[in-house]
DSSP file (Angstrom, degrees, kcal/mol; ACC not computed):
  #  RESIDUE AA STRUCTURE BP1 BP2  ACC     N-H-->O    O-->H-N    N-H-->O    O-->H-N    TCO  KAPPA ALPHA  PHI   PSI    X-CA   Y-CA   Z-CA
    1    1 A X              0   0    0      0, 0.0    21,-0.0     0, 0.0     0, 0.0   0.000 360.0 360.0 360.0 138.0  149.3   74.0   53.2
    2    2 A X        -     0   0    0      1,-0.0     2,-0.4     2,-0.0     0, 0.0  -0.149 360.0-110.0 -66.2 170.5  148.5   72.8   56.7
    3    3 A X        -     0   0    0      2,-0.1     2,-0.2     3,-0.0    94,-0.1  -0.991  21.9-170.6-116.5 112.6  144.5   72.7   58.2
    4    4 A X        -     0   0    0     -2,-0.4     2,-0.9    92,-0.1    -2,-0.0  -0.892   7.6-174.2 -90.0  87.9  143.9   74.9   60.4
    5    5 A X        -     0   0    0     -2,-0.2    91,-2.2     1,-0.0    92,-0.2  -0.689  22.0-133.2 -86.3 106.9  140.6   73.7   61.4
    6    6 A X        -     0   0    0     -2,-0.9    89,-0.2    89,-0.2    90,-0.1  -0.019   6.5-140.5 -52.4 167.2  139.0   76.3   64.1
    7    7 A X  S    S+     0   0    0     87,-0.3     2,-0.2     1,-0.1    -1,-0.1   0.708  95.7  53.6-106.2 -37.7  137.4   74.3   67.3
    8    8 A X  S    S-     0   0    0     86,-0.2     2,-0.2     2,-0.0    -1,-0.1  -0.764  92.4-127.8-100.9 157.1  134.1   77.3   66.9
    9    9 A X        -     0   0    0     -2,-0.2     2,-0.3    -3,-0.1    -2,-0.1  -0.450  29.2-123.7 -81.4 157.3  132.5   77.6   63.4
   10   10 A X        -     0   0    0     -2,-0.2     2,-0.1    -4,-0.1    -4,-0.0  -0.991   9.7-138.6-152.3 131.6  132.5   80.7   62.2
   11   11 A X        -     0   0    0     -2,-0.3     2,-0.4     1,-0.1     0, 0.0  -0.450  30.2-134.0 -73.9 147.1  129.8   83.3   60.9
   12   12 A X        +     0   0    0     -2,-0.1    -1,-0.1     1,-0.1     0, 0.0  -0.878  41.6 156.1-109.5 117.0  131.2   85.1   57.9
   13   13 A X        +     0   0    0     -2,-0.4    -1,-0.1     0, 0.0    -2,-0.0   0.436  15.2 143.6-134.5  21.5  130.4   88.6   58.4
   14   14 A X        -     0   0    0      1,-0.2     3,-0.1     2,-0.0     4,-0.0   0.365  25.8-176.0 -13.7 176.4  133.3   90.1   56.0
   15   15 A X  S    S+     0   0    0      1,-0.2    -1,-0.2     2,-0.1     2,-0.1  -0.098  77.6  68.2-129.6 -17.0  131.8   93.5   54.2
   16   16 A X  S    S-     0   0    0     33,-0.0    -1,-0.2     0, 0.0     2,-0.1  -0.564  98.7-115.4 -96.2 152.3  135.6   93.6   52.2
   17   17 A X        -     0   0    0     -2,-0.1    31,-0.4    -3,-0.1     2,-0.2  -0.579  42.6-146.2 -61.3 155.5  136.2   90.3   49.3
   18   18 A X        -     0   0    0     29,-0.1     2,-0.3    -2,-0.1    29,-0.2  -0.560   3.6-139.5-101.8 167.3  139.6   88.1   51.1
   19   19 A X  E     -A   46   0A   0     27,-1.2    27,-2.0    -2,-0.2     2,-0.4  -0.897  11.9-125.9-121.6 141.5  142.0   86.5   49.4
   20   20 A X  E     +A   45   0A   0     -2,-0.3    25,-0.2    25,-0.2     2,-0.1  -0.944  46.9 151.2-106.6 149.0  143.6   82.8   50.5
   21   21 A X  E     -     0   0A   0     23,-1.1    23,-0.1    -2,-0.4    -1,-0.1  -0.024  46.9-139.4-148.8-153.9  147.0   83.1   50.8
   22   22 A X  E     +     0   0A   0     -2,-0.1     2,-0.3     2,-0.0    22,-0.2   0.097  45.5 150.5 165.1  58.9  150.1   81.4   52.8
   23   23 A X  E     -A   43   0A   0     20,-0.8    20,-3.0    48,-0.1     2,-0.2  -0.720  44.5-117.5-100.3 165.2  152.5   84.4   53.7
   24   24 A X  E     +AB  42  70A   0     46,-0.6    46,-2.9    -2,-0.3     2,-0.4  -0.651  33.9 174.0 -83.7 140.5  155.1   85.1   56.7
   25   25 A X  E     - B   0  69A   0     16,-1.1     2,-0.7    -2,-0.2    16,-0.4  -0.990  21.8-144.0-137.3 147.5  154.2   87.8   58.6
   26   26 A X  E     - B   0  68A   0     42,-3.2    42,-2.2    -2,-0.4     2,-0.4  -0.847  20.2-161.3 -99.7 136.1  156.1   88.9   62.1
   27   27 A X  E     - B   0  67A   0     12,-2.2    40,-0.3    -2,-0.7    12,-0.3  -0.709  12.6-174.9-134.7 114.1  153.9   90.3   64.8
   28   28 A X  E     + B   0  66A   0     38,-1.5    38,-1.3    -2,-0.4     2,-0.3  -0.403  30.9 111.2-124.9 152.4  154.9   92.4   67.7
   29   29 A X  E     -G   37   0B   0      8,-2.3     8,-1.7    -2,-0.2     2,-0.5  -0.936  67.5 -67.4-179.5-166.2  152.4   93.5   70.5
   30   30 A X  E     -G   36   0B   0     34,-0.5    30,-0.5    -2,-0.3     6,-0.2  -0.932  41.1-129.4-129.7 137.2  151.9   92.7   74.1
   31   31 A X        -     0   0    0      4,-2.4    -1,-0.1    -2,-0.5    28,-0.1   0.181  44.9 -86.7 -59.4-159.8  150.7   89.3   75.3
   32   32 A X  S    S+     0   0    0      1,-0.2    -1,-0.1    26,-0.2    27,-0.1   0.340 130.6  56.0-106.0  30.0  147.5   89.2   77.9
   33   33 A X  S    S-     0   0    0      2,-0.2    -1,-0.2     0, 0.0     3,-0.1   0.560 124.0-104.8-113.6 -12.9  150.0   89.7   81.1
   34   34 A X  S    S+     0   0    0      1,-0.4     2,-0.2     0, 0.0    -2,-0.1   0.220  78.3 136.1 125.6 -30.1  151.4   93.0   79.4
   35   35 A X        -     0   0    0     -5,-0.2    -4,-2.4     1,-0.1    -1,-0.4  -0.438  51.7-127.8 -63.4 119.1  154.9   91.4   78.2
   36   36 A X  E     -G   30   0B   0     -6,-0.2     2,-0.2    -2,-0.2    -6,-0.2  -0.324  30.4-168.9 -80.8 177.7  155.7   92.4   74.7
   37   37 A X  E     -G   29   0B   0     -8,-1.7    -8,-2.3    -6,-0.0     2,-0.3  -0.985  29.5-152.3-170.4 139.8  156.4   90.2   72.3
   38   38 A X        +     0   0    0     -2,-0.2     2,-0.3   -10,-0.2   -10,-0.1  -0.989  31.4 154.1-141.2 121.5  157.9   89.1   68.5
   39   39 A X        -     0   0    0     -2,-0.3   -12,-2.2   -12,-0.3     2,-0.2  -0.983  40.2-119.7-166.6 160.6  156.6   85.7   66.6
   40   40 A X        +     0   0    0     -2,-0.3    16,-0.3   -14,-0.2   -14,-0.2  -0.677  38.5 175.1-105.7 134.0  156.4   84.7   63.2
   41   41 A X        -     0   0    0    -16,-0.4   -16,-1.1    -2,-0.2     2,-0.5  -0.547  28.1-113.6-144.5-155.8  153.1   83.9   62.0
   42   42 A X  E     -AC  24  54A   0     12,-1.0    12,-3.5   -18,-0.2     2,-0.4  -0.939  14.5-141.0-137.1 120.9  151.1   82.9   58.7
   43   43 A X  E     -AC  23  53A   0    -20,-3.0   -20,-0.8    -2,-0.5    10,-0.2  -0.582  13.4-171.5 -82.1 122.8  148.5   85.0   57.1
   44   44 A X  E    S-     0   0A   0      8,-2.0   -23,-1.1    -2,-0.4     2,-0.3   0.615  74.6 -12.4 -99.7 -40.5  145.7   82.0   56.0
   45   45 A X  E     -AC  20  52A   0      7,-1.5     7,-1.7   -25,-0.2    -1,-0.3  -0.997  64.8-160.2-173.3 176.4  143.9   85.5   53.9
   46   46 A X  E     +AC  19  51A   0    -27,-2.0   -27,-1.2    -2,-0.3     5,-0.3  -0.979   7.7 178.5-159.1 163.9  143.6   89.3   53.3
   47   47 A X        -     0   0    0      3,-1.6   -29,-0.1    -2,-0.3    -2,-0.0  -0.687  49.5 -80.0-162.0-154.2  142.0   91.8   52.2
   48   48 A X  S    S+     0   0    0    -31,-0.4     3,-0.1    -2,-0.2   -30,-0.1   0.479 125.4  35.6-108.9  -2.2  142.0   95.7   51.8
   49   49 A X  S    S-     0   0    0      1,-0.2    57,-1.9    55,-0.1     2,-0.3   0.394 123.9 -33.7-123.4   1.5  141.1   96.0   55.3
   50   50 A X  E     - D   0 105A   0     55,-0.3    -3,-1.6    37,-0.0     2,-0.3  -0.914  51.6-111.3-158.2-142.8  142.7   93.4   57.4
   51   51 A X  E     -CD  46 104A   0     53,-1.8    53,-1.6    -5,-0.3     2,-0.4  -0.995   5.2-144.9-159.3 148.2  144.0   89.8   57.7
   52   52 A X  E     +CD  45 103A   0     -7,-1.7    -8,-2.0    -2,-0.3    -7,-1.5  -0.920  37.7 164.7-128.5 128.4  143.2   86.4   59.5
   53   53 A X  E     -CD  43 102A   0     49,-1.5    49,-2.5    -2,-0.4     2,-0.5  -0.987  39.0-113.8-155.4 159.6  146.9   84.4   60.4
   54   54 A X  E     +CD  42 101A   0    -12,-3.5   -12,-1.0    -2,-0.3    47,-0.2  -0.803  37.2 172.4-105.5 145.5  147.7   81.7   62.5
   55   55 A X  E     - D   0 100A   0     45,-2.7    45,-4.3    -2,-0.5   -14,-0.1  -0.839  38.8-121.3-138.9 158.1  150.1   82.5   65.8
   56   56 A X  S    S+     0   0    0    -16,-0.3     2,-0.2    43,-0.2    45,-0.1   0.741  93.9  52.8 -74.8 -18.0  151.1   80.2   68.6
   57   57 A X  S    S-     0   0    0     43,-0.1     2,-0.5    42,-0.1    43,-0.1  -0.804  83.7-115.9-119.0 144.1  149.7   82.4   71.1
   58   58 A X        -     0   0    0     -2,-0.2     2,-0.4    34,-0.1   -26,-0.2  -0.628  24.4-162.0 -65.7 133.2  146.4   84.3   71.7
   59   59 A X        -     0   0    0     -2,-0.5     3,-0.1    32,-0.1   -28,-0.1  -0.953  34.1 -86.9-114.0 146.4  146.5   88.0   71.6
   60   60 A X        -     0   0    0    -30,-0.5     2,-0.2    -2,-0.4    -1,-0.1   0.073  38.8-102.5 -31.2 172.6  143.4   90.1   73.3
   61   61 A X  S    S+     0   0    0     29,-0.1    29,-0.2    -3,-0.1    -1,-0.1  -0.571 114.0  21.2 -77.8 149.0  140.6   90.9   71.7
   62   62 A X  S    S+     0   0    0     27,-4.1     2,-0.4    -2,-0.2    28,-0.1   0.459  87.2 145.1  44.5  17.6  141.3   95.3   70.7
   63   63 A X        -     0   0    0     25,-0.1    26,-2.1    26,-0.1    -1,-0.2  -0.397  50.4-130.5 -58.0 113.9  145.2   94.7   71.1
   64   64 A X  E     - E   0  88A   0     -2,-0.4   -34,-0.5    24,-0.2     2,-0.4  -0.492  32.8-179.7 -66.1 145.1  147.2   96.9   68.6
   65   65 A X  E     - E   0  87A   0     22,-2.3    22,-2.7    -2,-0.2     2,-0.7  -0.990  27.3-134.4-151.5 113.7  149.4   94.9   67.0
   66   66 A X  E     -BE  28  86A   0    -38,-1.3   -38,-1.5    -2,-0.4     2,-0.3  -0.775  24.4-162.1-110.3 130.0  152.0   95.8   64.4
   67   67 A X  E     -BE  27  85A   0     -2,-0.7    18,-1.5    18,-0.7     2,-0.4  -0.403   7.6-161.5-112.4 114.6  151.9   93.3   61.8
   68   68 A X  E     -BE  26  84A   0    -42,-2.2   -42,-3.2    -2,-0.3     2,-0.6  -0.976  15.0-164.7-113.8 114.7  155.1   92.7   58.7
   69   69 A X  E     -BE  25  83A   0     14,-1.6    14,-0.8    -2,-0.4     2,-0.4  -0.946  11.5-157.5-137.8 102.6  154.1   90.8   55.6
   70   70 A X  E     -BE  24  82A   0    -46,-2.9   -46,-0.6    -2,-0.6     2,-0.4  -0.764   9.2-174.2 -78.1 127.7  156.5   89.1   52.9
   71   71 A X  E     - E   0  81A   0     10,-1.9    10,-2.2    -2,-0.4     2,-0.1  -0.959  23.9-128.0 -99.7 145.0  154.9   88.8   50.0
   72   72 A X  E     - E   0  80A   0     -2,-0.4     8,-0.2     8,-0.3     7,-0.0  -0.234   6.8-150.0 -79.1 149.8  157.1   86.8   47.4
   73   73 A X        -     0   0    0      6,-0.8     7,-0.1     1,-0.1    -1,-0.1   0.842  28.7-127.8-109.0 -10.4  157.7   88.5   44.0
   74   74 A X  S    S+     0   0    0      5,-0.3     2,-0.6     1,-0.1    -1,-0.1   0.049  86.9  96.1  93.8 -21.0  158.1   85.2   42.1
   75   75 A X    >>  -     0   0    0      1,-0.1     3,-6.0     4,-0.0     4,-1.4  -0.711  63.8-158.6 -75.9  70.7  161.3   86.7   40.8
   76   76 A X  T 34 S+     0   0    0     -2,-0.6    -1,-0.1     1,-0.3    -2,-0.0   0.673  89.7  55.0 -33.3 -37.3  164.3   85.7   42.7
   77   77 A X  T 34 S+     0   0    0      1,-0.1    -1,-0.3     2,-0.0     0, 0.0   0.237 111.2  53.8 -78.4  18.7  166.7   88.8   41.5
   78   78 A X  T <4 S-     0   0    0     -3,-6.0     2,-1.0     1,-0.3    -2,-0.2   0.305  91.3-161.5-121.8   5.3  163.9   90.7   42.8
   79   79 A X     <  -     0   0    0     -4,-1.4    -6,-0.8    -7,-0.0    -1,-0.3  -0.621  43.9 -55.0  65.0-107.5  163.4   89.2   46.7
   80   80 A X  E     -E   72   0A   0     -2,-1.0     2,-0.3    -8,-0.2    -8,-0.3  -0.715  39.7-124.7-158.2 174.6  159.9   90.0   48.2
   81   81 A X  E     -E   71   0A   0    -10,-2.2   -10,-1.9    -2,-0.2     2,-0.3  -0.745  29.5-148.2-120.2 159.2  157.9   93.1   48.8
   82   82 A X  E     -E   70   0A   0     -2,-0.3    30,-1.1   -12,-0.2     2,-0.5  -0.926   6.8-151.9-132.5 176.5  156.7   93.6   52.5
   83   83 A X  E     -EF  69 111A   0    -14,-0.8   -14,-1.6    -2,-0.3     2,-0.4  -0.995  11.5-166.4-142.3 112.3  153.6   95.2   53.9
   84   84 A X  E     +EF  68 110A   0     26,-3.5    26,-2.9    -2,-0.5     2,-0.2  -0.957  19.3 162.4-129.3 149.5  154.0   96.8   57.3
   85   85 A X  E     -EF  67 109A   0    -18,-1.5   -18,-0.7    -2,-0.4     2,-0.5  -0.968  34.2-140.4-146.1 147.4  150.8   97.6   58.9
   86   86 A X  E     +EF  66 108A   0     22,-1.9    21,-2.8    -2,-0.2    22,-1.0  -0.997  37.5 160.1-107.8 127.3  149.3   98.5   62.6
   87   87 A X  E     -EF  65 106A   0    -22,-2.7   -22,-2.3    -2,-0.5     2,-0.6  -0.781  38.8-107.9-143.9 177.4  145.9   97.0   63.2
   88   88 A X  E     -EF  64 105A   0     17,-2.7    17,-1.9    -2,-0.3     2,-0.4  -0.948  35.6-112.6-120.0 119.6  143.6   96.1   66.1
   89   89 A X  E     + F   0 104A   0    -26,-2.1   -27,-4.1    -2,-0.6    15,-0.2  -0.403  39.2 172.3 -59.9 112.5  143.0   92.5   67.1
   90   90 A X  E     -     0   0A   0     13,-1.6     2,-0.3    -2,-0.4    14,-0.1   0.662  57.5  -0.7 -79.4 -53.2  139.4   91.8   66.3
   91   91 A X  E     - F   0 103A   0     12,-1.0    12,-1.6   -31,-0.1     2,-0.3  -0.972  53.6-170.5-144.3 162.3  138.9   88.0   66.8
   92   92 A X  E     - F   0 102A   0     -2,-0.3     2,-0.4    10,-0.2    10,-0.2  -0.923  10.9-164.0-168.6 163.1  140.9   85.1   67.9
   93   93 A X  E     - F   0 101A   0      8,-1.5     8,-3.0    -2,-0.3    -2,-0.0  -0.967  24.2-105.6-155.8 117.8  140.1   81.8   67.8
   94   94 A X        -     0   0    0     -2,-0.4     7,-0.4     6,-0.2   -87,-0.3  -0.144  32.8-149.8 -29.3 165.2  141.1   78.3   69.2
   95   95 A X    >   -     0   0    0    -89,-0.2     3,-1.4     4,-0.2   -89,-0.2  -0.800  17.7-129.1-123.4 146.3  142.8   76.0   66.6
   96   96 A X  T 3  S+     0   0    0    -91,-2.2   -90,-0.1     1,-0.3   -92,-0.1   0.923 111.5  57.4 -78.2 -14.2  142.4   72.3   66.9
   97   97 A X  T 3  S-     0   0    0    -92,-0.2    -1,-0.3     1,-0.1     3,-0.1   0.176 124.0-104.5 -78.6   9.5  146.0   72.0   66.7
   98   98 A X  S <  S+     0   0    0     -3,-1.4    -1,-0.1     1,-0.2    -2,-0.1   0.297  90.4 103.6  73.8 -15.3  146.5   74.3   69.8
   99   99 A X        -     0   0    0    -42,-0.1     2,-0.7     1,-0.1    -1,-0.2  -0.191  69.1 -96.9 -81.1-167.2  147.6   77.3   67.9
  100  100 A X  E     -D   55   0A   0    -45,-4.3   -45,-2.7    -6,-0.1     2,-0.4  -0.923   4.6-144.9-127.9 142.4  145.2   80.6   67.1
  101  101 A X  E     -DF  54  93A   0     -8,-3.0    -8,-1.5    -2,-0.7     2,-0.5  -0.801  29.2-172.6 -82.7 118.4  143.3   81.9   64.6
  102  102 A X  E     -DF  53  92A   0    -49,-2.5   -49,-1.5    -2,-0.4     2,-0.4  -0.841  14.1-163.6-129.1 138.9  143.8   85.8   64.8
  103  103 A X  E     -DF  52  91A   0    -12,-1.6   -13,-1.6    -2,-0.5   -12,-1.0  -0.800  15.9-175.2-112.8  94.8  141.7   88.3   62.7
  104  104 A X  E     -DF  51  89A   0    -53,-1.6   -53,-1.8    -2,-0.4   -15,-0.3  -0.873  14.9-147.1-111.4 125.0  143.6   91.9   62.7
  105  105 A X  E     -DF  50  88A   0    -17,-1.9   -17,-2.7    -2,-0.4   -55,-0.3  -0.692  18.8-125.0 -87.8 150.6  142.0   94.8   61.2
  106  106 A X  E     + F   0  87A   0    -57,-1.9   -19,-0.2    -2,-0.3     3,-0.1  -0.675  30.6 172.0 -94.9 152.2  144.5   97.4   59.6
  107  107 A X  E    S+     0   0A   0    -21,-2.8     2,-0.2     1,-0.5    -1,-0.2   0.528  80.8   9.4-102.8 -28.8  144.1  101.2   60.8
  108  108 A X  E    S- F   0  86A   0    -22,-1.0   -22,-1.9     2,-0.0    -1,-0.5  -0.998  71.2-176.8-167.5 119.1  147.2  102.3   59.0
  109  109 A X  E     + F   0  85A   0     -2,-0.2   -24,-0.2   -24,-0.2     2,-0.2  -0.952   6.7 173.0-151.6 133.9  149.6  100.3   56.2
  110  110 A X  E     - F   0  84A   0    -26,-2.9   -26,-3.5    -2,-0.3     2,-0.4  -0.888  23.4-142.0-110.3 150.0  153.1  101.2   54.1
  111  111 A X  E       F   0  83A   0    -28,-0.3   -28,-0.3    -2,-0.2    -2,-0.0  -0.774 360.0 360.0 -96.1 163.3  155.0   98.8   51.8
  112  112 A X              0   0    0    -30,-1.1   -29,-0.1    -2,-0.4    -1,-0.1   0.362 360.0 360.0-138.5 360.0  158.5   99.2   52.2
């Protein structure tokens, strides 16, 4: 798994336990000129209330964002499960690697 090592430290102020992880997720929103937008990203951890993933781009801080999440089923005649979700961009965070660290909290989530 790559390091994505943040440029700010960061205060843990969680109230839910995370999980560390390394799924795909797609995430579709609007950039910070208004343009929407579709890019494949990696969920880093998760929890029962939202998720922290790395993207190439910043998205605002209180952007709605809806969010697609393969989870793998470890069974190969069974494919993945996915997780589709709408949430509100919470944080986001330099990477030293030039990408972002994005923290989304879910309002609203179905597997499908």
């Amino acid at each position: 798994m790559e390091d994505y090592s943040l440029i700010t430290p960061f205060v843990e102020q969680r109230l839910k336990p995370r999980i560390k992880c390394n799924y795909v997720a797609t995430i579709q929103g609007r950039d910070g000129s208004g343009k929407k937008f579709k890019e494949k990203g990696r969920v880093l951890n998760l929890s029962r209330s939202g998720i922290f993933l790395i993207l190439n781009q910043a998205i605002p801080d209180c952007d709605e964002v809806l969010v697609r999440i393969t989870f793998p089923t470890g069974i190969l005649e069974y494919g993945s499960s996915k997780l589709a979700t709408t949430g509100t961009v919470v944080r986001r965070e330099l990477c030293l690697d030039g990408n972002f660290g994005v923290a989304i909290n879910f309002q609203k989530f179905r597997f499908l």
